[in-house]
N, C-alpha and C positions, 0 to 999 in steps of 0.2 A: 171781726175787727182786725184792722192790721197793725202789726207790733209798731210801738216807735222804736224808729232807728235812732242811731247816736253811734258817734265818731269819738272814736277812745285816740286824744293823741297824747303819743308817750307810751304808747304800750308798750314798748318794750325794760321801759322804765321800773324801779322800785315800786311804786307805788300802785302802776296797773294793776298784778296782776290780784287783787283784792278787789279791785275795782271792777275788773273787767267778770270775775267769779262773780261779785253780787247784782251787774246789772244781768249778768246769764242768769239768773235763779229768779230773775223777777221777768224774764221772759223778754227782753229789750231784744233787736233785730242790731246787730253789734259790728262794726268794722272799725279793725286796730291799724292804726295809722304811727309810721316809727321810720327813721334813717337807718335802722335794723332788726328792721321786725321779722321774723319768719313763720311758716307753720307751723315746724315744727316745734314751738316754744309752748303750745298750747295743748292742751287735751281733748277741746273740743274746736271743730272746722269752723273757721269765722273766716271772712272775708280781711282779707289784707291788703295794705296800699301800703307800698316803700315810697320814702320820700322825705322833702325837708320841709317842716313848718315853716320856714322863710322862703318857700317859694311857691309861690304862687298859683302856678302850673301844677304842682303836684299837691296842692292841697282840691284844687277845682277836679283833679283828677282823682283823687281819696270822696268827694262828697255824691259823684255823679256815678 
């Protein structure tokens, strides 16, 4: 069966990284979406998309 995916935005935010640990543990297919997100903020290798919620382009570009 294939994981569901889900779009963490805000990751780099307060509140992700609790968020983004419990959909990892429950096996979710994960990409953190943030105006300053990086790798290196995480422990495990997830998919990243920089970019800004208010645009449009870069959210089409974070979902595909």
């Amino acid at each position: 069966m294939e994981k569901l995916k889900i779009l963490v935005i805000g990751a780099s935010g307060l509140l992700a990284g609790p968020v983004i640990r419990k959909l990892d543990e429950k096996g979710y297919d994960l990409r953190l979406f943030s105006r300053s997100v990086k790798p290196s903020m995480f422990i495990n290798d997830y998919k990243i998309a920089q970019g800004d919620v208010f645009n449009v382009a870069d959210l089409e570009k974070a979902v595909t």
